[in-house]
SEMI-545848 format. One record per residue (C-alpha): z, y, x. Coordinates in nm, 3 decimals. Example, Ala and Ser with C-alpha at 12.3 -4.5 7.8 and 13.67 -1.06 7.14 Angstrom:
# residues 2
- pz;py;px
- 0.780;-0.450;1.230 $
- 0.714;-0.106;1.367 $
This chain:
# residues 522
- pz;py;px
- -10.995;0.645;-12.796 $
- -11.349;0.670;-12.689 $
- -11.633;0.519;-12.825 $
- -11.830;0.211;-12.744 $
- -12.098;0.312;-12.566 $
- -12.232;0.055;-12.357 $
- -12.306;-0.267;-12.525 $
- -12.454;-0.559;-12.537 $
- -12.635;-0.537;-12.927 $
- -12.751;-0.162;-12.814 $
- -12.905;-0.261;-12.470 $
- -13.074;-0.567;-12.654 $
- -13.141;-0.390;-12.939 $
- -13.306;-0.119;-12.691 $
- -13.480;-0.376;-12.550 $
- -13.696;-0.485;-12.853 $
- -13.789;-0.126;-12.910 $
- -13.921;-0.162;-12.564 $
- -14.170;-0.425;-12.671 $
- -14.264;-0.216;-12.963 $
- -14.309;0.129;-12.762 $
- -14.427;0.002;-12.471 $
- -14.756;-0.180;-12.681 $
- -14.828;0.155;-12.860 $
- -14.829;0.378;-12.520 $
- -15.035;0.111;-12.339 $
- -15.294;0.086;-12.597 $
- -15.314;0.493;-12.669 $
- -15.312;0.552;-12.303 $
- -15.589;0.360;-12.232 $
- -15.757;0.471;-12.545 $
- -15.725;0.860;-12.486 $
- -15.513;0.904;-12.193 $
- -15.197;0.981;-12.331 $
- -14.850;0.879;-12.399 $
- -14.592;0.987;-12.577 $
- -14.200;1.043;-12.582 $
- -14.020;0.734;-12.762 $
- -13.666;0.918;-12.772 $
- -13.637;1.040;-13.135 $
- -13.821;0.750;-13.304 $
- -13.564;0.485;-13.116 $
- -13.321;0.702;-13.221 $
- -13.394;0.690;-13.596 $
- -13.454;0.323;-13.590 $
- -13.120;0.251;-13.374 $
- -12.946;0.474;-13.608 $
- -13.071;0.277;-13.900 $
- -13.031;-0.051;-13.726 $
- -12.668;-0.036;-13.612 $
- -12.504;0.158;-13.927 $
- -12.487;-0.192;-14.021 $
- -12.208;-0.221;-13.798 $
- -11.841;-0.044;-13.887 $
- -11.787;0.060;-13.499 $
- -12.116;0.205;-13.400 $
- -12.112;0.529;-13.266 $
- -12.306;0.840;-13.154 $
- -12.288;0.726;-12.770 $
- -12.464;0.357;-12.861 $
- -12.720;0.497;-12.999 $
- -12.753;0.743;-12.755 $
- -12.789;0.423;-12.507 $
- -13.037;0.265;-12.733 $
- -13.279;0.540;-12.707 $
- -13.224;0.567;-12.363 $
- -13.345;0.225;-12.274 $
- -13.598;0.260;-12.517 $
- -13.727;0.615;-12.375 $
- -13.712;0.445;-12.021 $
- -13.936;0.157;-12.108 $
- -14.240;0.356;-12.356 $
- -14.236;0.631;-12.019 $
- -14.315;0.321;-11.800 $
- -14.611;0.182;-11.954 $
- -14.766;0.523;-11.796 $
- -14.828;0.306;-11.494 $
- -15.151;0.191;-11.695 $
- -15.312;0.559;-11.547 $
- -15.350;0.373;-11.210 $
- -15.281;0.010;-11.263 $
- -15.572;-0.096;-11.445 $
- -15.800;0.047;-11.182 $
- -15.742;-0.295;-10.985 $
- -15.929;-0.505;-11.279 $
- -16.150;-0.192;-11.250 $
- -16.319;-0.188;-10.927 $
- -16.350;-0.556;-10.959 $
- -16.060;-0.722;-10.734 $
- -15.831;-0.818;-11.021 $
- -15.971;-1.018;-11.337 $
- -15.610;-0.977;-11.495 $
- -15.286;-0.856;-11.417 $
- -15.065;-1.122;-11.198 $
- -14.747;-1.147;-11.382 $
- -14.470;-1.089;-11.121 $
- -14.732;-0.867;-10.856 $
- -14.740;-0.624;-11.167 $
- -14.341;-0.688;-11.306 $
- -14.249;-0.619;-10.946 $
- -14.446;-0.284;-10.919 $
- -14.310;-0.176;-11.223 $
- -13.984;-0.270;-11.098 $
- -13.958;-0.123;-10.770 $
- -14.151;0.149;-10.851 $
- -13.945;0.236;-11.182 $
- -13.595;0.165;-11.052 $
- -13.655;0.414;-10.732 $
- -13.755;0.709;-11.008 $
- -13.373;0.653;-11.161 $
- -13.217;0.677;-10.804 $
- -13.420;0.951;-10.705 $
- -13.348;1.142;-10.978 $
- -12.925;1.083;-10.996 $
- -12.892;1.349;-10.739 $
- -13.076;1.566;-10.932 $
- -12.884;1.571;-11.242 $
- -12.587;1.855;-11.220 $
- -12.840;2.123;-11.061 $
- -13.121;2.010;-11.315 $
- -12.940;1.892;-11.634 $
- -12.561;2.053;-11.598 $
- -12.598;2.364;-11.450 $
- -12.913;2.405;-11.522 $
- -13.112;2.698;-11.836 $
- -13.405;2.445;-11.850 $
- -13.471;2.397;-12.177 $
- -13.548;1.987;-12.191 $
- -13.710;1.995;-12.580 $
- -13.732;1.645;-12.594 $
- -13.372;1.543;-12.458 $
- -13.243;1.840;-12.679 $
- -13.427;1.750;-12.983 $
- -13.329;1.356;-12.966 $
- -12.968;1.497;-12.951 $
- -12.987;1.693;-13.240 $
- -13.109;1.394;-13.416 $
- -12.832;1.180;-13.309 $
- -12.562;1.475;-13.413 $
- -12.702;1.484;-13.719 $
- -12.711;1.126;-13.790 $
- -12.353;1.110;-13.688 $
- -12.237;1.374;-13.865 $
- -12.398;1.224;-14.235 $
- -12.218;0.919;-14.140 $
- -11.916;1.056;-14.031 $
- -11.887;1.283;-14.367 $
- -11.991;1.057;-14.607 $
- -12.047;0.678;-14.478 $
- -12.386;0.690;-14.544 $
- -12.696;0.716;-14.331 $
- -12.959;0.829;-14.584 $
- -13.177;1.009;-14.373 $
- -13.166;0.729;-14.046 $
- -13.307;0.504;-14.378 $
- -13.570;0.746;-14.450 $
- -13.676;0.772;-14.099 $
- -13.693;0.440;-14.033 $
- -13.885;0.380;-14.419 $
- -14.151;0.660;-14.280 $
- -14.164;0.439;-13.945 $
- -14.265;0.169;-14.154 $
- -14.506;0.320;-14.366 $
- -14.689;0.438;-14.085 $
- -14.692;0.161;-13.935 $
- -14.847;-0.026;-14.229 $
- -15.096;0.246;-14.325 $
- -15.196;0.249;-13.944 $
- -15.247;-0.177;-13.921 $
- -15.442;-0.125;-14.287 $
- -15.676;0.131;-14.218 $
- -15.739;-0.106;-13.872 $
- -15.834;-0.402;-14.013 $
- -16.063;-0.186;-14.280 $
- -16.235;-0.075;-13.968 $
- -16.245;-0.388;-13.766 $
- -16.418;-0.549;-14.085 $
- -16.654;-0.298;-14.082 $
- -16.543;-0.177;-14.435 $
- -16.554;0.124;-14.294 $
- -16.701;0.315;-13.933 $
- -16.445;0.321;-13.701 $
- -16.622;0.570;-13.504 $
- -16.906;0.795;-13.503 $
- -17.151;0.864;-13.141 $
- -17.450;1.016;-13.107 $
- -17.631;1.203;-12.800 $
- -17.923;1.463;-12.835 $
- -18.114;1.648;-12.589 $
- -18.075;1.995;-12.538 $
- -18.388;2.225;-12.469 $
- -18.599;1.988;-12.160 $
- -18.434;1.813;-11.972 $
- -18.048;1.880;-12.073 $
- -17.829;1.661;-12.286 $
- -17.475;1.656;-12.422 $
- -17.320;1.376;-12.713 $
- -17.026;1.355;-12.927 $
- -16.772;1.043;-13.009 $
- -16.533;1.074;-13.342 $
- -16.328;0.796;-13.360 $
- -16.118;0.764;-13.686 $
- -15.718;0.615;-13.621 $
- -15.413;0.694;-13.755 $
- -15.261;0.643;-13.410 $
- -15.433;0.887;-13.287 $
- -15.342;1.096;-13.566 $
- -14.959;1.022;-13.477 $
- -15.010;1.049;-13.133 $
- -15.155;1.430;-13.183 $
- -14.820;1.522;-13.397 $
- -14.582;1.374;-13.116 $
- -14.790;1.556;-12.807 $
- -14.814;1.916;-13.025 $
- -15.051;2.144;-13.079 $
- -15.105;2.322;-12.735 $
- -15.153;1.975;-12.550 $
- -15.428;1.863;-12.810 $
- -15.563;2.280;-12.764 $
- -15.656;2.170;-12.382 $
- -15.781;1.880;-12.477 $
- -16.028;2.036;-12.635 $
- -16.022;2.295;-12.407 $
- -16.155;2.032;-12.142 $
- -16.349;1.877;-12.382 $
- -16.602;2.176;-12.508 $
- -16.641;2.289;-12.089 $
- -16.698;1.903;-11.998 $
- -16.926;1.837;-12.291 $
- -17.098;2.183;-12.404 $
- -17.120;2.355;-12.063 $
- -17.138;2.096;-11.738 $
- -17.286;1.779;-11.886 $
- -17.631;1.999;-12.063 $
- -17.571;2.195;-11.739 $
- -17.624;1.951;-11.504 $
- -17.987;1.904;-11.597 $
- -18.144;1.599;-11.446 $
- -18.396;1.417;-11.597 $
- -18.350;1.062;-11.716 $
- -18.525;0.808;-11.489 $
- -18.796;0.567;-11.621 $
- -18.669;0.299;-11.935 $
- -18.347;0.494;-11.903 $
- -18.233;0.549;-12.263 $
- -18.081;0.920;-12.319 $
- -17.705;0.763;-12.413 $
- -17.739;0.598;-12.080 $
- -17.836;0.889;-11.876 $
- -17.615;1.139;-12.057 $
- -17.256;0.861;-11.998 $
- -17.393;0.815;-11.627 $
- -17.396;1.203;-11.561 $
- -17.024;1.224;-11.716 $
- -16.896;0.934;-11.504 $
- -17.065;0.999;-11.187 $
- -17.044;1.386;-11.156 $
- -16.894;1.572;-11.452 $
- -16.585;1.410;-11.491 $
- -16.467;1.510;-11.134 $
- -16.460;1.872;-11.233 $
- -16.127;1.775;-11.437 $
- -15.972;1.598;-11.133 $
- -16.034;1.899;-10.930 $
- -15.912;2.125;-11.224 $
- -15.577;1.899;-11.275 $
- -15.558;1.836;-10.832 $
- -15.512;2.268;-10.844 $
- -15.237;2.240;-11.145 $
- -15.053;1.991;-10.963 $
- -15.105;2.168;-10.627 $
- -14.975;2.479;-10.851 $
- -14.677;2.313;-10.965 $
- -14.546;2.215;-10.679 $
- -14.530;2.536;-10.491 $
- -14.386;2.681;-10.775 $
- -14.097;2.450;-10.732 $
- -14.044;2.335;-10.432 $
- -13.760;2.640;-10.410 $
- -13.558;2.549;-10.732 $
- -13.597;2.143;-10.666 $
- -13.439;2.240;-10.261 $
- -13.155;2.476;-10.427 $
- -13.096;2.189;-10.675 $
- -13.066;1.921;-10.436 $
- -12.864;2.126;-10.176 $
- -12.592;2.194;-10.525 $
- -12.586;1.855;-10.625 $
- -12.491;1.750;-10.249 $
- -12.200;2.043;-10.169 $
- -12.073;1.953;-10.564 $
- -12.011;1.561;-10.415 $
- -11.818;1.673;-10.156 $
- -11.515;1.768;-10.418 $
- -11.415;1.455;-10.680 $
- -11.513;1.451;-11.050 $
- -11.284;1.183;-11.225 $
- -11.445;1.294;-11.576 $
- -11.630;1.022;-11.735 $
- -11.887;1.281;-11.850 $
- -11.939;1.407;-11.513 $
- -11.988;1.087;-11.314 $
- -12.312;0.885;-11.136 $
- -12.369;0.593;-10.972 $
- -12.184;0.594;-10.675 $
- -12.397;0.661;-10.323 $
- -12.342;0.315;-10.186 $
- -12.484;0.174;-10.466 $
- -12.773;0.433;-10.490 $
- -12.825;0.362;-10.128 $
- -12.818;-0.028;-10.197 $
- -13.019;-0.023;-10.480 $
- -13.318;0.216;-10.294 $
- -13.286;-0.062;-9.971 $
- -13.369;-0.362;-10.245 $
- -13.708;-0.133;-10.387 $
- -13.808;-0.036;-10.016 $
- -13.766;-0.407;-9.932 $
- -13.947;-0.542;-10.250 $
- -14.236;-0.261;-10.227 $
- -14.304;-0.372;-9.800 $
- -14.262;-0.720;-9.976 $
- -14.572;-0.664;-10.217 $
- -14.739;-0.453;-9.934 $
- -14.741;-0.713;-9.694 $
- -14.820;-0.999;-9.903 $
- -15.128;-0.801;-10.050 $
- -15.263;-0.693;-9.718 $
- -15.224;-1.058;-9.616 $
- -15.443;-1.196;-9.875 $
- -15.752;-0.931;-9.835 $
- -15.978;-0.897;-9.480 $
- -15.698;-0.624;-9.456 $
- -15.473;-0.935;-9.334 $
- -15.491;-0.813;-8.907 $
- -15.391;-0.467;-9.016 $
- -15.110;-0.616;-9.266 $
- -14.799;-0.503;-9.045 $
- -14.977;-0.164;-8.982 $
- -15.020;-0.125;-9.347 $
- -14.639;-0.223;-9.450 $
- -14.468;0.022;-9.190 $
- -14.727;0.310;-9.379 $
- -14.610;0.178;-9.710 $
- -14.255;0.236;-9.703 $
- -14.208;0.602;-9.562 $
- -14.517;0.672;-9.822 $
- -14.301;0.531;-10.110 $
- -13.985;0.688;-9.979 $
- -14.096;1.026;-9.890 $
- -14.371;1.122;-10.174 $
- -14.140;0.913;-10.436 $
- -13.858;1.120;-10.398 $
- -14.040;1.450;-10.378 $
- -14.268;1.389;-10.665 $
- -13.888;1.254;-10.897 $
- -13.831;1.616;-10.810 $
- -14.133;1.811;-10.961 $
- -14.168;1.547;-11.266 $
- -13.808;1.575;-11.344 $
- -13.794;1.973;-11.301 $
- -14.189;1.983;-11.490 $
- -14.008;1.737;-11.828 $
- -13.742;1.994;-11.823 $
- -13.927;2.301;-11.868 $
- -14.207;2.183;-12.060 $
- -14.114;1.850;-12.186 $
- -14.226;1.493;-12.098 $
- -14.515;1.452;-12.320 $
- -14.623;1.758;-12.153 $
- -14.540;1.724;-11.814 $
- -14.866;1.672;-11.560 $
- -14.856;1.324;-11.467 $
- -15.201;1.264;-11.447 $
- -15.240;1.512;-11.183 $
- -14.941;1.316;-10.961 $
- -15.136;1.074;-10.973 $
- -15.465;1.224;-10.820 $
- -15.282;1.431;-10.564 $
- -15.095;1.065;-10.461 $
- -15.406;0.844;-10.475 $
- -15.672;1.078;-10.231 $
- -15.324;1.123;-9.995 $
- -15.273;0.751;-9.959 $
- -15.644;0.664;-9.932 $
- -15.677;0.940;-9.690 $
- -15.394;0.850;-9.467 $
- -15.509;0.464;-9.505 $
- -15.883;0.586;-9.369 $
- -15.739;0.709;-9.055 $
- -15.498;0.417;-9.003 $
- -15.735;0.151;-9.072 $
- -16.139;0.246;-9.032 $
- -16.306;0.121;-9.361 $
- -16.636;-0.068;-9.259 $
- -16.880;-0.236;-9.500 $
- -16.648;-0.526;-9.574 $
- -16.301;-0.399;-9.582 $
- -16.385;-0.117;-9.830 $
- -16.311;-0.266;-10.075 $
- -16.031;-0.430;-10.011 $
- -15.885;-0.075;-9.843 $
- -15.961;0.142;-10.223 $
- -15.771;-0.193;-10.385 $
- -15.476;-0.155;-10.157 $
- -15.455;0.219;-10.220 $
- -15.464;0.120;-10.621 $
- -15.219;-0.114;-10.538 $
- -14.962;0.123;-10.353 $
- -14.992;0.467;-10.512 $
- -14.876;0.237;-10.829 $
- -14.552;0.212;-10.711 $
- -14.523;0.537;-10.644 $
- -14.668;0.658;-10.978 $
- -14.419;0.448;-11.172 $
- -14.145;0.639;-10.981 $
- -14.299;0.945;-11.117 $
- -14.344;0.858;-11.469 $
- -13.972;0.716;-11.493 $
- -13.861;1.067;-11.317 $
- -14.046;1.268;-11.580 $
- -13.858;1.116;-11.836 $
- -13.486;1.003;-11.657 $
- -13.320;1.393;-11.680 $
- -13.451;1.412;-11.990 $
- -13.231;1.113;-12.156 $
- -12.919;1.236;-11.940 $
- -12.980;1.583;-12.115 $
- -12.955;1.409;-12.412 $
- -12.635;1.259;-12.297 $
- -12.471;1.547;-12.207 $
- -12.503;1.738;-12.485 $
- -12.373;1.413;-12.706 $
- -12.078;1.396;-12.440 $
- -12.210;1.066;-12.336 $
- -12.097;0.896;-12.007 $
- -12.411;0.964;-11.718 $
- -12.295;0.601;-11.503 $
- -12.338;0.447;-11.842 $
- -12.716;0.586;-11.922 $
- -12.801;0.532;-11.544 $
- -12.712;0.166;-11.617 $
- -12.912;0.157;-11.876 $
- -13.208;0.313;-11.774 $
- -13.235;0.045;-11.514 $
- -13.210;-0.195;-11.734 $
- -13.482;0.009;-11.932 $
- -13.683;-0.004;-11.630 $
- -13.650;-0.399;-11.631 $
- -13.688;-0.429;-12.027 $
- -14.033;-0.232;-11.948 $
- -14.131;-0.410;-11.630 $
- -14.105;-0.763;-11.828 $
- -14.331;-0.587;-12.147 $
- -14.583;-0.425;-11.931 $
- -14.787;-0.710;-11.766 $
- -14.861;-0.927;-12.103 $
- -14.969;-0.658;-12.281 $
- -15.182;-0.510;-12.014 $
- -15.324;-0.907;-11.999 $
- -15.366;-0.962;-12.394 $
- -15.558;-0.564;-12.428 $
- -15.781;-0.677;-12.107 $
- -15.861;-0.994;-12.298 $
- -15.913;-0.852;-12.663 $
- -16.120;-0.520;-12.533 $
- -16.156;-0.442;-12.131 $
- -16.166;-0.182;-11.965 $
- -16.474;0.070;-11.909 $
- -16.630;0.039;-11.603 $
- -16.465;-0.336;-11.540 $
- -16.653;-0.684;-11.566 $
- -16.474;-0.746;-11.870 $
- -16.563;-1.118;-11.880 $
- -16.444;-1.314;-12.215 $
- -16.327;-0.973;-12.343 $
- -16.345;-1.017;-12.726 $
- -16.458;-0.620;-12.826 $
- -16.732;-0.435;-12.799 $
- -16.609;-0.098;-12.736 $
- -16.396;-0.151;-12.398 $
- -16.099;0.040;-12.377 $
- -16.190;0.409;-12.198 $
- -15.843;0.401;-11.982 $
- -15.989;0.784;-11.856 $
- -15.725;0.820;-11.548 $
- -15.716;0.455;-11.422 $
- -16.135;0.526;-11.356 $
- -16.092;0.851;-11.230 $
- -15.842;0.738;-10.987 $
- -16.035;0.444;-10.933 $
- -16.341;0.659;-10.852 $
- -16.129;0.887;-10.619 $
- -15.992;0.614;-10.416 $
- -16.367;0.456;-10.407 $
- -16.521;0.828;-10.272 $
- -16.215;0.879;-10.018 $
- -16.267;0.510;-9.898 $
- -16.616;0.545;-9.916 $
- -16.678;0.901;-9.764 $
- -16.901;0.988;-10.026 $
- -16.673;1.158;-10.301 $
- -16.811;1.478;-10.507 $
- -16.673;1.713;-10.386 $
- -16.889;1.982;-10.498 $
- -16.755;1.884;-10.858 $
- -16.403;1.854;-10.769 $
- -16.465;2.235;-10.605 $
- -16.642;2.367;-10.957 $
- -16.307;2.202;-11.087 $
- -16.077;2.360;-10.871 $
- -16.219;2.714;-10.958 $
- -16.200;2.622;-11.298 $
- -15.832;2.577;-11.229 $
- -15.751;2.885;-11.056 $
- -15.918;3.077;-11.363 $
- -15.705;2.945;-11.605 $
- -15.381;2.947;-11.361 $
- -15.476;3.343;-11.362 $
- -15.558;3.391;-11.734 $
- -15.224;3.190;-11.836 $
- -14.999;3.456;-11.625 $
């Protein structure tokens, strides 16, 4: 007889990791700009959770993690979402605008990614080190339960959980009582005219964060870090203008020039990526389709059926013309509305399902932590303001309103993209478990919902307690606004498409910069 797998106390259970996960990857994405995989901590914690119960099994769990994983790979919308309260035409996040992007956005990146899933994941040498690690962990977990009835190390997992949890709330309220620094900034000048500065911020999250990303991820980092900070900012020398103090002048240079030699840098890594696999994403897609023509009746080897796939994409297209329409409506963009909603869907449609492709592909050969989201997200926010330039000519009052509705669309799309970079990764997982893929498609929808619901008061109650850089930030309760580094890129990217007057001699320098590492890495 075969194993529960799909229940009601795992998808509810999966759902209150959600809230958990999605809270941590909001806050450290807006903090430093990254997220992190949530597979293999919801899998200890599920593990530990439902051992209470007699018929529990490897294939729940396996469920509980995949809802889990859905929801924390979500809250990666904050890259672009945030940049509305950013450039000044949201002051929050509307509840059921934002649960609907999430939504739409989220439940087309499962869809897209369904056909995808016997080239990519079953016949497939990718090496998915996420979805294979969070299986080992489940095997093992079963098999110490299986042997002797007891679940020892899910109890120590979930005890280190804990403790890190606790140690990570102490040391936070020693530092928001100013026990202790919470961070340490200074700038200097550098020979005349040149300046550079330094920010150490002490957390234990970001301590935790750094062991679940790895070692080479937090290498570029600082990579990036010593070219943007000891090479172009004391590079580009220009003098600080009158009263101007130097911390001023030195975060002004970053934000207005140097920072766009990274978006060129990650634009050509993206750009990179995607030749690379536009061959192995066709053949994929062109084997899943000839492999439907014959009938699988094995529960391990069965989707969501098309009609529903097709159904299901029909309700997102309708929802995301929905949100188009009813944005363009309430902006000076209101005469060009219809225009706008018939250049919304195909855009949805056509770059959603090619960028599922090269996320899902990218998570499987390099994992999802890894995988280069932020530069999706670049390449998709300068092609929709571009194509909304030419469709609707920005003048001196609709600009605004024009880099807001670009914010607002690439969204959807970019919450397509983070789901896909994390989907094939669960149904690896699955597979190698001998779980049920219908099962974990159904619950990575509801994953997508469980995520959609979190997303919006958390993004509200971190807007209220800190802000974001760069925003009004009015009644925010810190000091210190949250940096959220890709929401004002992007923001500043749709602003210099919109506003013809991007730097594009920096995003060049960063281009170069690109290449050279592209040809020192092969």
């Amino acid at each position: 007889m075969r194993p529960r797998e799909l229940t009601l106390r795992g998808l509810i259970l999966g759902a209150l990791l959600t809230m958990v996960f999605t809270a941590a990857n909001v806050y450290l994405g807006l903090r430093v700009g990254l997220t992190f995989a949530s597979s293999i901590p919801a899998a200890v914690i599920s593990m530990a959770v439902l051992a209470a119960f007699k018929d529990s099994s490897i294939l729940e769990n396996n469920i509980v993690q995949t809802v889990a994983s859905a929801a924390g790979t979500l809250s990666a919308i904050i890259f672009i979402l945030p940049g509305l309260v950013i450039v000044g035409w949201w002051t929050g996040f509307p509840f059921w605008q934002s649960f609907l992007i999430c939504l739409s956005g989220g439940v087309l990146g499962v869809l897209f990614t369904i056909p995808l899933r016997r080239a990519l994941v079953t016949n497939s040498d990718l090496p998915y080190p996420e979805g294979v690690a969070a299986a080992e962990v489940l095997k093992v977990g079963a098999s110490r339960r299986d042997a002797s009835n007891e679940t020892g190390e899910a109890q120590e997992g979930l005890r280190a959980i804990i403790l890190g949890s606790v140690a990570s709330a102490g040391f936070a309220i020693v530092t928001a009582t100013r026990i202790a620094a919470g961070e340490l900034t200074g700038f200097f000048r550098l020979g005349g005219s040149a300046s550079s500065g330094y920010n150490i911020a002490w957390s234990l999250a970001l301590f935790g964060v750094g062991q679940l990303v790895g070692l080479s991820v937090g290498m570029a980092m600082l990579l990036g870090l010593i070219i943007s900070w000891g090479v172009a900012v004391p590079w580009s020398i220009t003098p600080p203008a009158a009263g101007v103090d130097l911390a001023t002048h030195t975060l002004t240079l970053w934000r207005t020039q140097v920072r766009f030699i990274g978006a060129g840098a990650i634009a050509v890594a993206a750009i990179y990526t995607l030749a690379r696999l536009a061959k192995p994403v066709l053949g994929g897609l062109m084997a899943t389709l000839a492999a439907r023509r014959t009938d699988r009746s094995d529960d391990t080897d069965r989707d969501i059926s098309p009609p529903w796939i097709y159904a299901l994409t029909a309700v997102c297209l309708v929802i995301s013309a929905y949100l188009a329409f009813t944005f363009a409506r309430s902006t000076l963009l209101a005469p060009n509305a219809t225009t706008l909603t018939i250049i919304t869907v195909p855009f949805v449609l056509l770059v959603g399902f090619l960028i599922a492709g090269v996320c899902g592909y990218m998570a499987g050969l390099i994992g999802a932590s890894n995988s280069p989201i932020s530069g999706i997200g670049i390449l998709s926010i300068v092609t929709c303001a571009s194509i909304l330039v030419v469709a609707v000519p920005p003048t001196a009052e609709n600009r605004t309103a024009l880099v807001a509705f670009a914010l607002f669309i690439t969204s959807i799309v970019f919450a397509c993209a983070t789901i896909s970079n994390d989907n094939l990764q669960d149904l690896k997982t699955g597979q190698l478990v001998g779980a049920s893929p219908m099962r974990q498609q159904i619950a990575l929808v509801f994953g997508v919902v469980a995520g959609a619901l979190s997303i919006p008061p958390v993004l509200n109650l971190l807007a209220k307690a800190y802000g974001f850089a760069g925003a009004a930030n009015v009644g925010a309760l810190a000091k210190n606004p949250l940096p959220a580094p890709q929401a004002t890129l992007i923001s500043a990217l749709a602003q210099g498409v919109v506003g013809g007057n991007l730097e594009w001699r920096m995003i060049g320098i960063g281009a170069l910069v690109g290449v050279g590492l592209i040809l020192l890495d092969t």
